[in-house]
N, C-alpha and C positions, 0 to 999 in steps of 0.2 A: 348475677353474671354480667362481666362487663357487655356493649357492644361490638358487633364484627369486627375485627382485624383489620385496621388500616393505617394508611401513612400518606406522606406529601411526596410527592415530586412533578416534574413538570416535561413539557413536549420540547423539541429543537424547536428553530425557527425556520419559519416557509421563504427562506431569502426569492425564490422562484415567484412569488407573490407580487414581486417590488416591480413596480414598470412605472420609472421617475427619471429627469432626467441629473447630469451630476450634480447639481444644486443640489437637488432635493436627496440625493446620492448622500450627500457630505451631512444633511441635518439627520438621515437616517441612521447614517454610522455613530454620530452624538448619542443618537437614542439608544441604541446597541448597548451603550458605555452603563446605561441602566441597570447592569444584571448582576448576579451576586450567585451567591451556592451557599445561602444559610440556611433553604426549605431544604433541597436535594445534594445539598454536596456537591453539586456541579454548577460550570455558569451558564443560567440559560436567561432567557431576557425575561426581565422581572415581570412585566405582564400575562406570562403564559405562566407562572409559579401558579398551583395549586394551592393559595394562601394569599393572605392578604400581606402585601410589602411594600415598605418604603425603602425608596434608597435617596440620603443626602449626600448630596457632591459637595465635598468639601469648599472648593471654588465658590459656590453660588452663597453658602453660607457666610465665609469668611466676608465676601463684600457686602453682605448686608447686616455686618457687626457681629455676627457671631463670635466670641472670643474660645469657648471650651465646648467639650462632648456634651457636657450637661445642659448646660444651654441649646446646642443642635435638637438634641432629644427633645427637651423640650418643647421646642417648636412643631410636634411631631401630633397628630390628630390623636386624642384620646388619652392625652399625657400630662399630669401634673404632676412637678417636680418641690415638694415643700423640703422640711427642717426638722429634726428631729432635736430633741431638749440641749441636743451637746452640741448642735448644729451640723449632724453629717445630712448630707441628702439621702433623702428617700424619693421613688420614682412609686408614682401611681399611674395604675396604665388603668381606662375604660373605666373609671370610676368604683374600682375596686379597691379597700384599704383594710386594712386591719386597727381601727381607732387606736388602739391602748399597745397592741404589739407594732413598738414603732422601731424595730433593727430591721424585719427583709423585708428585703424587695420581694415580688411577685414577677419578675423577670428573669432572664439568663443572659449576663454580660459576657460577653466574650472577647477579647483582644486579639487579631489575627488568628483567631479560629481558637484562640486559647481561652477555656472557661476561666472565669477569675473568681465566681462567688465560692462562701466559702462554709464547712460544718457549722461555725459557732456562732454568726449571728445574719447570715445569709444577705449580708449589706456590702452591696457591692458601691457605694455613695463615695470613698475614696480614690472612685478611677475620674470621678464625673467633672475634675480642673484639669483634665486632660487638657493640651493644648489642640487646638482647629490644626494648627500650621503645621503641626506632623502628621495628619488625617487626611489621606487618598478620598474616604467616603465609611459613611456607616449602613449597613443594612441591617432595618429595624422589622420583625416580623411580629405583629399584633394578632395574638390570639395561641392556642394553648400549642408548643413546640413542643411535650416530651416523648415524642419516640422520635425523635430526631436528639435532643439533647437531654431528657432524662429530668429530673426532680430539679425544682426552679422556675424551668422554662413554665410558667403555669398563664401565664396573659401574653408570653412575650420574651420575644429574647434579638441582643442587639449584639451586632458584630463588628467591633471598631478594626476599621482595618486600616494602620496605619502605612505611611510611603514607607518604611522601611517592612512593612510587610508584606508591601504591592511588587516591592523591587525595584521602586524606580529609581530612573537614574538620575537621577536629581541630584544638584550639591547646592544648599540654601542655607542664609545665615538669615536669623530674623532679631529682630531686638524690638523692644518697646517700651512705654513707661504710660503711667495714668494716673488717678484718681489714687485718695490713699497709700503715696508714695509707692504706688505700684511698679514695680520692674519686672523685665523677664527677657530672656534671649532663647534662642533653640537653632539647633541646624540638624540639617540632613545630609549628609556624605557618604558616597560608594567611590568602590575601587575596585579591579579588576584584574588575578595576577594569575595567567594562565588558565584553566577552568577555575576556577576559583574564584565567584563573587564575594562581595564582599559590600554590607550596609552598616551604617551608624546613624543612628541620631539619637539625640539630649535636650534636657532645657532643664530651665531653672528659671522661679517667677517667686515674688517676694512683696508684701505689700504692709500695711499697719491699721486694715481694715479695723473700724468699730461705729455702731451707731446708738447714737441717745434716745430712747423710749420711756419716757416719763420719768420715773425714777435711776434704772437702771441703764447701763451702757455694756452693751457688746462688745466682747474681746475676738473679733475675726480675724486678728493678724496671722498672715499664713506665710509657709515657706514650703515650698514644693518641687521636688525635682525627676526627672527619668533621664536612664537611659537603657539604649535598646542596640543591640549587637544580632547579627543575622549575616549566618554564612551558606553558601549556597553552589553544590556541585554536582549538577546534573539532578537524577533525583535523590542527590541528599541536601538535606536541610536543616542548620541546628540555628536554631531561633532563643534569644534570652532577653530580658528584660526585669530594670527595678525601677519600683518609681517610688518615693521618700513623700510624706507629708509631715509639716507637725501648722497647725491649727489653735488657737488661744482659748480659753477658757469663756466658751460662746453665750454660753445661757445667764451668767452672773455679771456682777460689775465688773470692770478690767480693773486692774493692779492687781496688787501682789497684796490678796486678804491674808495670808499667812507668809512671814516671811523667809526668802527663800523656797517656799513652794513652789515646784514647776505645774503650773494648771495646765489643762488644755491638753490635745489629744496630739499623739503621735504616732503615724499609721505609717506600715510599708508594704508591696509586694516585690517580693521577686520570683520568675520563672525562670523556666529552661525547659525548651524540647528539642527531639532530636527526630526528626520523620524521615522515610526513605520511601521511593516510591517507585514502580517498578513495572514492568509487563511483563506477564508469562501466559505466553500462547494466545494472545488478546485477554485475556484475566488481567485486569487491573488491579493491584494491590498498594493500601498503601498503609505503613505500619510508624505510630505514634508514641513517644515514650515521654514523660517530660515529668517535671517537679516543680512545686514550687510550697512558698513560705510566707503566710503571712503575718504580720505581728500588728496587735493594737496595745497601745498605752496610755489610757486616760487619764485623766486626774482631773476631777470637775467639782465643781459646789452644787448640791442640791439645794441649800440657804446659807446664807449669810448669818443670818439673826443669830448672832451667839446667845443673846438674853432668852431665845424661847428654848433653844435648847440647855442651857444653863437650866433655867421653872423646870423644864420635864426630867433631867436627872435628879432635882434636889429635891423628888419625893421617896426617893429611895436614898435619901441622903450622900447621894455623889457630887461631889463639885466639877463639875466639868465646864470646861471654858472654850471651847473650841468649836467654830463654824461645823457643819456637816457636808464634809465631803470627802469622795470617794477615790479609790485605786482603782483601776480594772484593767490587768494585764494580760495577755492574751498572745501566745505564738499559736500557729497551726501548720504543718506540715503535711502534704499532700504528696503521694508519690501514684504514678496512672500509666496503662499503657493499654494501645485501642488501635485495634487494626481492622481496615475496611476495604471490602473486596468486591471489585463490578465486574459484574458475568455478561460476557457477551450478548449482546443481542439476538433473543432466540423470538421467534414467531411473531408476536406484537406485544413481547414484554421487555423490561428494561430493569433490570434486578443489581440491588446491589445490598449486601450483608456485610451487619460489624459488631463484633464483639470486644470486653473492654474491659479492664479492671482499676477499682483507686484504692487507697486508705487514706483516710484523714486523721491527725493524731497530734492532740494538746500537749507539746511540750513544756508548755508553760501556761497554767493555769490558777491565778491568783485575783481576787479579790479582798478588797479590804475598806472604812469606814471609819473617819473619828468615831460614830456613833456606835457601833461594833467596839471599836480598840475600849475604849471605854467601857463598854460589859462586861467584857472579857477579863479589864484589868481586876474589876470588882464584882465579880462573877459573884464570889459568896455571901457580900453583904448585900448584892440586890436581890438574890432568890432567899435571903433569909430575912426581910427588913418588911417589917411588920404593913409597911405602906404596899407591897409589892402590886395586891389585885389593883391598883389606883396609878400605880408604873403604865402610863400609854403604850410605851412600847413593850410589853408582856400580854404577849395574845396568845398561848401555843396553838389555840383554833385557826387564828390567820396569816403566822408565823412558824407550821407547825418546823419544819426544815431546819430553822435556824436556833429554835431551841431544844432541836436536839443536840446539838453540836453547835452551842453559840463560841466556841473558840476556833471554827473551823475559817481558814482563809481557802479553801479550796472555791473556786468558782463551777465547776462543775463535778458530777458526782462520777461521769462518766467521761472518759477522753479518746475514745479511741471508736472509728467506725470505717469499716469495710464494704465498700458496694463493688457488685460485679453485672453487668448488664449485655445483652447482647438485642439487635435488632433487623429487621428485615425491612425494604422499599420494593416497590413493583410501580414500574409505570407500564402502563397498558394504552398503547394507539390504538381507541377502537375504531378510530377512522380517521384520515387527514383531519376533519375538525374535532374530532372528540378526544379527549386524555381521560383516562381512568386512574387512581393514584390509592393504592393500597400499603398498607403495612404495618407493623406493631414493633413495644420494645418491652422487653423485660427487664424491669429491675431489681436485684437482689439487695437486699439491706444486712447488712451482719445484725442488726438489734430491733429490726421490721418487718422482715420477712421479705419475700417478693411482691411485685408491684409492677400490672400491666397495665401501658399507655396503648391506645388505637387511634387512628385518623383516616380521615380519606378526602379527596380530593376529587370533585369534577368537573374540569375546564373543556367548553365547548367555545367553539370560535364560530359565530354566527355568521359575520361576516369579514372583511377586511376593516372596519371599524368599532365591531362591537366583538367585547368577548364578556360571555358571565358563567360564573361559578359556584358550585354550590361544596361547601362543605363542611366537615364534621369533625372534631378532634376532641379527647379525652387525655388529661393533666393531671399532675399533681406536683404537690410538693411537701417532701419531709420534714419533718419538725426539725428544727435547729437544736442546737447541744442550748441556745438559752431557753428555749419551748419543751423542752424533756431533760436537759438532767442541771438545770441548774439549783444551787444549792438553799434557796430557801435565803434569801438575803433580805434585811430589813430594807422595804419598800422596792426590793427589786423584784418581789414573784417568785415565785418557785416553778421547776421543773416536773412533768407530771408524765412518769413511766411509761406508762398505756397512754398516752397520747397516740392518733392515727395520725398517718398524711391526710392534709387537705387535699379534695379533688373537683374535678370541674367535669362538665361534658360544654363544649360549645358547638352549637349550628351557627352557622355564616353562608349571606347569598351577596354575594359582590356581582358591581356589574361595570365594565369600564367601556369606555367608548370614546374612542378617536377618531372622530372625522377628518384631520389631515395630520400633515406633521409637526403643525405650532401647538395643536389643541388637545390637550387629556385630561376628561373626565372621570371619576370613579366614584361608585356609592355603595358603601357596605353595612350591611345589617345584621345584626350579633345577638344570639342569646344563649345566656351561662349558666347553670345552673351548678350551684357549690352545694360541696357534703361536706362534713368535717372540718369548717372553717375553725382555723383556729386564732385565736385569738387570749390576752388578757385579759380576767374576769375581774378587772378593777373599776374600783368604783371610789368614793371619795372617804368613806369609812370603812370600807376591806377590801383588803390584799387578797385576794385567793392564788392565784398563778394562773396558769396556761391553762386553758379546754378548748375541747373541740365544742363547738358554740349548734346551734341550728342552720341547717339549709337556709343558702340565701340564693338570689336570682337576681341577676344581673344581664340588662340588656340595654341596646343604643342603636344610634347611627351616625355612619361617619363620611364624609364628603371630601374628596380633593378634587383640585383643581389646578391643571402645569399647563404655563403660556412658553413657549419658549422661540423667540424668533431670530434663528442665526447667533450674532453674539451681541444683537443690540437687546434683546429686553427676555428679561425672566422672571416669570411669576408662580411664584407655590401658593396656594391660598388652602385651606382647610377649616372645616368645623364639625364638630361634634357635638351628641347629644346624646350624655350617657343617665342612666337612671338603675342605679342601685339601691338595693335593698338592705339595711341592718337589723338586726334583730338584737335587742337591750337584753341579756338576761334577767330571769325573772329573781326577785329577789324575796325572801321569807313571803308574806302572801300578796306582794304585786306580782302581776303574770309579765312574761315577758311584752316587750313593746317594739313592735315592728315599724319604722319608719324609714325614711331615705337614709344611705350613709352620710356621716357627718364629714365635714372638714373638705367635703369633695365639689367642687363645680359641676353641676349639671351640665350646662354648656360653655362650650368653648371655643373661636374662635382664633388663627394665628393665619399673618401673612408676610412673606418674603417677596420682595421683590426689587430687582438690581436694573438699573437702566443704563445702558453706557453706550454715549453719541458719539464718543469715537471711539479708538483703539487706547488709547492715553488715558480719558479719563471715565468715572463708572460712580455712580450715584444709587445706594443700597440701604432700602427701607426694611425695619422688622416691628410687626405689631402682632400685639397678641390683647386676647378678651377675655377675662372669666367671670361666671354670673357668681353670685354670692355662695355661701357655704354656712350652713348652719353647725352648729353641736348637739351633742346627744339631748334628745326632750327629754331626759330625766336630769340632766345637769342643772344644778338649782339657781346657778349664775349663767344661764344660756347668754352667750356670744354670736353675733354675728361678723361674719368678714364681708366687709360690701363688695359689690362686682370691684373688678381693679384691671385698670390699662394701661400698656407699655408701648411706649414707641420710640421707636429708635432709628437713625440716621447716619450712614458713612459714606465718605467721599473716600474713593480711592483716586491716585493718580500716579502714572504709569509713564517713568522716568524714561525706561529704556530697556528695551527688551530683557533686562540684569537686573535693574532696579523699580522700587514703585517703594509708595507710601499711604499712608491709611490711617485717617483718622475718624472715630467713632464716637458719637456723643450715645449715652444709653439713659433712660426717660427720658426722653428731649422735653419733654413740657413740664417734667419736676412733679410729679402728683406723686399722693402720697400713695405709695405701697407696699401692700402688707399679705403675709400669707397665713393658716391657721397656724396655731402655735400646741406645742404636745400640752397632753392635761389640761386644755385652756386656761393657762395660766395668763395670759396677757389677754386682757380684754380687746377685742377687736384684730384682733392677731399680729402677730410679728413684724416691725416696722423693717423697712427691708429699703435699699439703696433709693435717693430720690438721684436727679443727675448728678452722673458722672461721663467720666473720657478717658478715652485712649488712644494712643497715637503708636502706630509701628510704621515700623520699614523690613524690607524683606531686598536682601540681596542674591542673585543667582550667578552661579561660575562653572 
């Protein structure tokens, strides 16, 4: 039986508190600007949230080099951001990874309040070249969110909220160019015609990224673009957005090993929602419909070596002459609608209920493989040729999926899933200082059944400087359409029916304390306990697929630290210290092996900080620290990745209240760095940018 019923929310603010004079008036309302509604749905100021939250102000970022969301993130206490074989980002939060299952994330991304992850491979890494320069601020909430957002949210969930989502009125044209014949432009523009707002913004960045690691060379050249339309009258609101990538061919040499083959992946989303929101009788109502699409199309080399896959056909007498590599096509369509309704304040509760429905559904679902096409074409002379048990790739024990159906291109076995959910919030004032924060959410699976999330919250405000909190939340998240119905693909895994969700219980005691208005402290402490971690049961001589693996336990602590004085100096400093636990499945009679997770930094240090002596010009540092990272103790070529440091440097200078410019050097001191690499294929991990630069301009009208 799960534990009691609960959820997050948070108190108003005690403005009647404040006895400063307008100085201090003016750096308090800054502070104000800190609050978000991604615990409660509402905006209340992020210190009194019943959670543990960061908020980045786009500003303080951007001057201190930040160029994209994935980067921001990054910066963010408890956050490593690596690379997956194809090279999309994956986000590790608090030292939590799935080694072998390298597509989802273990967060919940959200774009102006719009979920973006998606059924089939729960990897939200194509939003993460977002640009800064369209980004109001993100609110990033660390620690298990699903009765607030449901399957996903399982460490975390981040809410980019861009200007054209804030509303502002802004009209900005930005441009830049850098390193790896990088370019890119974006603007923001609104307009206003009668009630009728009216927001736009775009961009589009283009570069011919690749780097040299021993033998091979990376193909990163990327082309990537959005745009976002947002119309607005009174409380209606139809919000739409696409954003385009297409990415080269990451993990192999670059050129064109086959020619005329397009390598490399090409990803897109687009939305559309339409919200309306309303009061009846002080019932607040506000009701959500929206769609969206996303499509992936990769095309990538698992090897080059024509010669070794040539030797492995020509025991079953095949001539096959072709590299091995893959198709993997992928649309998804999403259609949702969610309405959320806040009941008056009655006694010393603060209630608010939402109920909500989606479908997710594979319109396009294809897979494919030179080394597949090749079975297939000679299907009969390889199950009847007398070499066959001596054939490598004939295993039906560790392949069983794909020989039953080895002419199958289907990528999944199952395309279609329906969730329905509904949830309850309770804030309770049990006293000017005390918040109590209860609530639950159910979620219905059309192919899992239902599935209850609980949390709770308790924020006590000690004094005018100190506030600490204690609380509890219970996660999970669903198997992906690649973790249960994929189709048994040679060296890709198989999907596994009875698969359950993975879940978590976490306790957290944060404590924050601000002694005045330049200084905030905060120290939080976490411990997670997971059931039905699921993960790939690969190893280096078998393929099995997807299991739900053993309880692991996971726990840390996390430090920040905000200086912030007027508009001359701003400091975020952070560091962490997480310590996870993996467990190696056991294999024929070695018992399983429990040790730290692999590929993850224990500790981690990151600091921002922007100085600007006058109004004109602004000097913006970014370092970050991570201690080394081992691989799995049974991996027979163990790897290590050494600690690795980045620092970074931008001068801004500030033309005229309309114009400025900015230039960014990223490694300033050129050291080598490298992050883990999937399957540790590359000894010593992934060689990753030594310095480079960027230079923008940003104009206002």
């Amino acid at each position: 039986m799960r534990k009691v019923i609960f959820s997050l929310m948070a108190s108003s603010i005690l403005l009647s508190a404040l006895n400063a004079s307008d100085e201090k008036l003016k750096d308090f309302e800054s502070i104000l600007k800190d609050a978000n509604h991604i615990v409660t749905k509402k905006l209340i100021n992020v210190d009194y949230l019943p959670s543990v939250i960061t908020v980045i102000d786009a500003r303080t970022f951007l001057d201190a080099g930040v160029q994209n969301v994935g980067e921001a993130i990054g910066m963010l206490p408890g956050v490593q951001i690596q690379l997956n074989f194809i090279g999309q980002p994956i986000i590790k939060v608090r030292g939590f990874a799935n080694p072998n299952a390298m597509l989802s994330d273990k967060i919940k991304i959200l774009v102006d309040g719009v979920a973006i992850n998606n059924e089939a491979s729960q990897n939200s890494g194509y939003y993460l070249d977002f640009p800064i320069q369209l980004v109001q601020r993100i609110e990033v909430l660390r620690g298990p969110g699903s009765t607030q957002y449901g399957a996903g949210a399982f460490f975390g969930a981040v809410n980019i909220i861009t200007k054209l989502g804030e509303s502002s009125k802004e009209n900005q044209l930005f441009v830049g160019v850098g390193s790896y014949k990088y370019k890119t432009t974006s603007a923001n523009l609104n307009s206003q015609y009668g009630d009728w707002k009216m927001f736009l913004d775009g961009y589009y960045s283009q570069n011919d990224k690749s780097i040299a690691n021993g033998d091979e060379t990376s193909d990163e050249a990327m082309k990537s673009l959005s745009l976002g339309f947002k119309l607005v009258n009174g409380g209606l609101e139809f919000l739409t957005r696409y954003k385009g990538s297409h990415y080269g061919n990451f993990f192999q040499n670059k050129g064109d090993i086959v020619p005329n083959h397009d390598d490399g992946r090409k990803e897109s989303y687009f939305f559309s929602q339409l919200s309306y929101k309303t009061l009846i009788d002080d019932f607040k109502l506000e009701t959500k419909a929206n769609f969206s699409r996303r499509e992936s199309d990769i095309a990538a080399y698992f090897t080059t070596d024509v010669d070794t896959i040539a030797q492995i056909f020509n025991v079953v007498g095949v001539d096959m002459q072709e590299a091995f590599h893959v198709r993997d096509h992928q649309v998804e369509e999403n259609i949702g609608i969610e309405s959320i309704l806040t009941i008056p304040k009655f006694l010393s509760n603060d209630v608010s209920i939402g109920v909500g429905a989606r479908r997710a559904h594979m319109s396009t679902n294809y897979f494919s493989s030179s080394v597949e096409n090749a079975i297939a074409q000679n299907l009969n002379d390889i199950v009847n040729h007398p070499n066959l048990a001596y054939f490598p790739l004939f295993n039906p024990a560790e392949e069983p999926a794909f020989w039953e159906n080895p002419t199958s291109t289907d990528l999944f076995s199952q395309t279609t899933r329906t969730i329905a959910y509904a949830y309850l919030q309770d804030l309770i004032s049990l006293s000017g200082d005390v918040d109590l924060v209860l609530g639950a959410r159910v979620d219905d699976y059309s192919d899992l059944g239902a599935h209850l999330s609980a949390s709770a919250g308790l924020v006590y405000r000690v004094s005018d400087e100190l506030i600490a909190k204690l609380l509890y939340g219970s996660a999970f998240r669903a198997p992906s359409f690649y973790e249960k119905y994929t189709s048994g693909h040679i060296f890709y895994g198989h999907g596994v029916d009875g698969i359950s969700p993975e879940e978590t219980d976490t306790y957290e005691a944060s404590l924050i304390y601000m002694p005045n208005l330049n200084h905030k402290f905060s120290l939080n402490a976490y411990y997670s306990e997971l059931t039905n971690v699921i993960d790939n049961d690969r190893t280096s001589d078998n393929y099995v697929g997807y299991v739900n693996m053993e309880p692991r336990v996971n726990k840390g602590v996390e430090f920040e630290y905000y200086f912030k004085m007027r508009e001359t100096h701003s400091l975020f400093f952070n560091a962490t210290y997480a310590d996870s636990q993996y467990t190696f499945p056991p294999r024929d009679t070695e018992p399983a092996l429990n040790q730290s997770m692999p590929d993850v930094s224990k500790a981690m240090f990151k600091a921002l900080y922007v100085y600007r002596p006058t109004n004109k010009l602004s000097f913006g540092s970014a370092w970050s620290h991570y201690s080394q990272t081992l691989q799995n103790e049974k991996d027979n070529d163990n790897t290590i990745v050494e600690k690795q440091y980045s620092f970074d440097e931008t001068i801004t200078y500030k033309f005229s209240n309309e114009s400025q410019a900015r230039f960014t050097v990223k490694n300033l001191f050129d050291r080598e760095s490298r992050i883990p690499s999937s399957f540790y294929n590359v000894p010593g991990g992934e060689l990753r940018e030594g310095r480079n630069y960027f230079l923008n301009y940003t104009h206002s009208f």
